[in-house]
N, C-alpha and C positions, 0 to 999 in steps of 0.2 A: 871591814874587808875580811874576807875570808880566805882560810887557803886549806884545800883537803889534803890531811896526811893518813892513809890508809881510811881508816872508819871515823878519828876524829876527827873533828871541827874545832880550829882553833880561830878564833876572836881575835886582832890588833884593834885595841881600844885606847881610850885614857884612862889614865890612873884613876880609880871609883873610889870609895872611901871603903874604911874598916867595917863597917857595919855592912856594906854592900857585898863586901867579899865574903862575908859572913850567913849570907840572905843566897848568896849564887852559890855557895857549896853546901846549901842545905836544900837546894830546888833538883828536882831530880833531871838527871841529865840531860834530856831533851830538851827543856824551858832552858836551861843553864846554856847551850847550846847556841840559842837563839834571840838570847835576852843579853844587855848588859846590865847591872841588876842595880839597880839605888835604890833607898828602902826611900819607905815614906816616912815622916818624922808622927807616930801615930800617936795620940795624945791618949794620957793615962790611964784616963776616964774612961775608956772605950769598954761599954758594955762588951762580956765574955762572951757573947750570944751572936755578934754583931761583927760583920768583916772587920779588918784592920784598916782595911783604905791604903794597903801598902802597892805602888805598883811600880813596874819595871819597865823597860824599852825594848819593845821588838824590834830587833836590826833586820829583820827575816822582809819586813814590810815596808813598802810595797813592792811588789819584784820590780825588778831590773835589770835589763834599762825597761826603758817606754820604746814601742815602734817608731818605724818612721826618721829616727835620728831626731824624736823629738825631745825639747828641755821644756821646763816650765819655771814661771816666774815664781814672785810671791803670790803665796798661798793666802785668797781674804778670805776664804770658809769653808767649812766643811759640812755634809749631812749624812744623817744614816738614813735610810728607807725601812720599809717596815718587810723589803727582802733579808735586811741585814747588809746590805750593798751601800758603799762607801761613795757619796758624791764630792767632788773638788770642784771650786771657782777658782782659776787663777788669773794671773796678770799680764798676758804678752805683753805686754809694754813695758814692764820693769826690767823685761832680759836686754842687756848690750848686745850691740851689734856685730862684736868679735864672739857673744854666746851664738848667735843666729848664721854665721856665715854662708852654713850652709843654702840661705835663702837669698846670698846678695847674688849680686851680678858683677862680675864673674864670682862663682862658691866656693868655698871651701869645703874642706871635709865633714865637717861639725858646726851647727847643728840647726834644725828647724823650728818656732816657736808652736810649742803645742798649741790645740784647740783650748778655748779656756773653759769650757765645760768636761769634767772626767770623771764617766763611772770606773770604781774598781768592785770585786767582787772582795768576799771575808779573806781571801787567801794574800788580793793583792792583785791580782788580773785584772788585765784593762778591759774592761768589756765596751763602753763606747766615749766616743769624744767630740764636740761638735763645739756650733756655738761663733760669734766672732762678729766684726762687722763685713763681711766676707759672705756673710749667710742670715744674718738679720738688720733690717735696716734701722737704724739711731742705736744701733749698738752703745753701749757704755765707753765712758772715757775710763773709770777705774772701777773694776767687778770688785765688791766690797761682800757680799751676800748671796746663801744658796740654803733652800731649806726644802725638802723633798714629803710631799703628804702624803696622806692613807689613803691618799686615790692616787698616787702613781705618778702627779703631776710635780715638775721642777722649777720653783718660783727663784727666780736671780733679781737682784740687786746691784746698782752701781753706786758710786759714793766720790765719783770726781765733779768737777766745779762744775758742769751744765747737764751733772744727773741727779733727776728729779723723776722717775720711773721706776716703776715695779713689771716685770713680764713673767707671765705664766705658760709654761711648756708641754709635752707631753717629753716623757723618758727619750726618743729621738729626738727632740728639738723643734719640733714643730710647735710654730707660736700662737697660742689661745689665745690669749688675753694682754692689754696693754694697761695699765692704770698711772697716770699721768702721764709725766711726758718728757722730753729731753730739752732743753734751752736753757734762756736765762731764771734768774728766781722769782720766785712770785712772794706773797704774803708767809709770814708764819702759821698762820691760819690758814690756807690755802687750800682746799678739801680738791682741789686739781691739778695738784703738783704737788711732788715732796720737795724733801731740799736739802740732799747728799744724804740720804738714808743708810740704815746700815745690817737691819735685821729683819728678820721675818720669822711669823710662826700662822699656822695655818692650821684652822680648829674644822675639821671636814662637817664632823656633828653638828655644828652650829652655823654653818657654811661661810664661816668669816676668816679672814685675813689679816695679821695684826702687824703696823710696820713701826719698826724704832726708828723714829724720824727727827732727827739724828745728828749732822754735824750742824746744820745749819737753826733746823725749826725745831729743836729737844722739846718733840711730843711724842705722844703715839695716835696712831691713826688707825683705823676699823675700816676696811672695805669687803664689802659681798664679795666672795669668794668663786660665785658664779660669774657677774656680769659684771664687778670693779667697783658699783655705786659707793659712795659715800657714805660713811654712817656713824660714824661720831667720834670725835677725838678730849684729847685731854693732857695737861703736863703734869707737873712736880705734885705732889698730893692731890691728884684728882680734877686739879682746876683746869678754868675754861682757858681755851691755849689765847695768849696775848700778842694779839697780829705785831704788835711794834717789836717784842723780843726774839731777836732771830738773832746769829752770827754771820757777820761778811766773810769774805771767801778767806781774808788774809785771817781771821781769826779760828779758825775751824781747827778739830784736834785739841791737845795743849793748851795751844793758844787763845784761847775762848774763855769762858768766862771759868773761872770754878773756886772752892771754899768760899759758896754762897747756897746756903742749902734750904731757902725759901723758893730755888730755883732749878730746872733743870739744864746742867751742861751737856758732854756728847752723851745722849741716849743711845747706847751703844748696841744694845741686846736684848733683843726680849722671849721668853718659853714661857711653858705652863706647867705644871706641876698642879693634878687635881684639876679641884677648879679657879686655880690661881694663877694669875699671871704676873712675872718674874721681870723688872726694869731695869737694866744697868744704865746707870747714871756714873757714866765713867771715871768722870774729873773728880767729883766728887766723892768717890768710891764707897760708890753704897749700890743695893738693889732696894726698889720699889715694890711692895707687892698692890696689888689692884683685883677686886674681882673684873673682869670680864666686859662688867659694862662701866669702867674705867671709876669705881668707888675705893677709894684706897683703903688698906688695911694694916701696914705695916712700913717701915725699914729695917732692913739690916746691914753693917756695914764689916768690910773686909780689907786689913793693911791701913787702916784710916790714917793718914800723917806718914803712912812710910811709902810713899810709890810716889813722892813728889809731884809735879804739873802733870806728869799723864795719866795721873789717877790708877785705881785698882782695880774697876769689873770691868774688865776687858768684855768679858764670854761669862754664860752661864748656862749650864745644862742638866736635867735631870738623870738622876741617877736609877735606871728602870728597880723595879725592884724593891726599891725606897725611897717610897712617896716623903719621907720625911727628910732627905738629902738632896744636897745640891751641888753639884762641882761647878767651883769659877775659878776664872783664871786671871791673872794679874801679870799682863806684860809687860810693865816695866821691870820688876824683878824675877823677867820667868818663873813666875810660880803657880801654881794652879791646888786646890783645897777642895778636900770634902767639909761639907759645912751644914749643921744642923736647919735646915729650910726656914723654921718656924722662928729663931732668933739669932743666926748667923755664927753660933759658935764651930769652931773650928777643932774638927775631926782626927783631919790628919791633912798633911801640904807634903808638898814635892817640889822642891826648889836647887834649881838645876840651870845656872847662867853661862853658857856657852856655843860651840859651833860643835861639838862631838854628839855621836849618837847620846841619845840621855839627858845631855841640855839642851835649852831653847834658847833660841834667839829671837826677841819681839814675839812672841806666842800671841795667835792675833784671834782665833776664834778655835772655838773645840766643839765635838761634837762626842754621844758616844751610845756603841752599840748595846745590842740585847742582851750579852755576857756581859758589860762592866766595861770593856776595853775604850780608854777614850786617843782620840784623832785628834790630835793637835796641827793648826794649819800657823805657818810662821812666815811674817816679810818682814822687809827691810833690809833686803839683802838675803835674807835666808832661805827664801825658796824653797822648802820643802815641808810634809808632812810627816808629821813622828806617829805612829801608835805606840800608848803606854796599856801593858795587862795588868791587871788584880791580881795582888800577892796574895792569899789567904795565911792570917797566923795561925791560924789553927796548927797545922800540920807544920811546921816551922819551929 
């Protein structure tokens, strides 16, 4: 919260730690200003040449409020575009109906459920909003997924009990493309349904679309990015996906299979880096790497033994810039890490458990732009989206 007293800007925060106060009275004014500042824990090692990976929290972002008298749920994901423009999927359905009043009969003052689709621009400006079962027909039971391509086009995901589809947009919301389809479940294998998916990544150059398929069917799946066809899938090191291994509805999440690592549990996430593609296998807490046309090449794991039943690759996202980093996040202990790509060693983390600017709560997917800045989307109650900046130690 802020309150203007002549030219400065005073901050009511939480108490930060010693080294943070240390980090915000060496940042010069304006970031100091705008930031509440927690270092990152940077590890020793950290070549002199090489950022620190230390970052802080923009309270500046996203402005507010939102038009309309609108709230928004929990936040399942985030995208950057290749404008540098911030896309959100959220959840009307997680808001209470004393959040929504404003929409009963008879209303109250406060407040409306937002559109579940929302651009904002670098600043934080809402540029559009759309989206819903209001305006698309077999809309999602829970929007889990949002990844935005080098052609402009907005691929959403759902991830409740009778979504099994993928739909492709234009920036308005007008709908291209549908690949599978909404109902009951089909096979693990199932090359025409998914089965509560949770990610997406969309290679334009190669015109394919890649899905982390996900709470139910822990594959990945390949489909033509043009016209939806099918084109090949794969699990845990590469293998051909095994129609009988799936999870029932009651087991999904946590509750599913995991510390069995001949196997894949929630296939959480998937990006590219290069020409590598990036698997979180969440329960398990590792990432899978794979070329492309689903050859495996690698694991590497992160918090292995300390994130309990919900595992620790939440999210994964490449770090522009440096093809040889990767930031993941680990929502059971809100934390999120730069991480060596090539063997999973750990750069520098940011670990921050709470409901104040700076900590997270349930950090559910991250995304991050062309400066370094990563978007944090958080449920569970938590409802909102954090931007963290890059500290540079250099000048520090």
């Amino acid at each position: 919260m802020r309150q203007w007293l002549g030219e400065r800007t005073i901050l009511r925060q939480a108490p930060i730690s010693l080294a943070g106060l240390l980090l915000a009275a060496l940042l010069p004014a304006s970031a100091a200003a705008q930031a509440q500042t927690v270092a990152g824990d940077a590890a020793a090692d950290t070549p002199a040449e090489s950022p620190a990976y230390q970052y802080q929290v923009d309270t500046s972002w996203p402005q507010q409020p939102l038009p309309n008298k609108w709230l928004i749920g929990d936040v399942g994901n985030v995208s950057v575009d290749r404008h540098n423009h911030i896309w959100v999927v959220h959840r009307p359905s997680t808001l209470q109906s004393w959040d929504i009043g404003a929409s009963e009969d008879p209303p109250i003052k406060c407040c409306i459920a937002a559109p579940p689709v929302l651009e904002f621009d670098t600043d934080g400006n809402l540029l559009r909003a759309w989206g819903g079962p209001k305006e698309i027909e077999n809309w999602f039971d829970s929007e889990h997924g949002i990844f935005v391509d080098d052609e402009d086009h907005v691929w959403i995901l759902g991830a409740g009990a009778t979504d099994g589809q993928l739909l492709k947009f234009t920036m308005d919301g007008e709908l291209l493309l549908r690949i599978g389809k909404k109902g009951e479940f089909g096979a693990a294998d199932d090359p025409g349904m998914l089965g509560m998916p949770t990610d997406i990544y969309v290679d334009t150059a190669l015109r394919e679309v890649y899905v982390a398929d996900g709470y139910r069917n822990h594959r990945v799946i390949v489909f033509d990015a043009d016209n939806g066809a099918f084109k090949r899938q794969w699990t845990v090191y590469g293998k051909q996906v095994d129609p009988r291994y799936f999870s029932g509805a009651e087991e999904v999440g946590s509750r599913g299979p995991r510390d069995q690592t001949d196997l894949f549990t929630t296939v959480h996430c998937i990006t590219k880096i290069g020409q590598e593609l990036f698997v979180c296998d969440r329960t398990n807490s590792r990432i899978q790497v794979f070329d492309p046309d689903g050859t495996y090449i690698r694991e590497i794991f992160y918090n292995r033994g300390e994130a309990g039943a919900g595992g620790s690759t939440w999210d994964a996202a490449p770090l522009p810039g440096h093809p040889d980093r990767i930031v993941v996040l680990d929502g059971v202990n809100s934390e999120f890490a730069v991480l060596d790509s090539s063997n999973g060693d750990v750069i520098s983390s940011y670990l921050a458990k709470g409901r104040y600017a700076g900590q997270m709560h349930w950090p559910h997917q991250l995304a991050v732009d062309q400066q370094g800045r990563l978007y944090i989307a958080e449920v569970g109650g938590a409802a909102r989206i954090q931007r963290f900046v890059p500290v540079s130690a250099a000048g520090n």
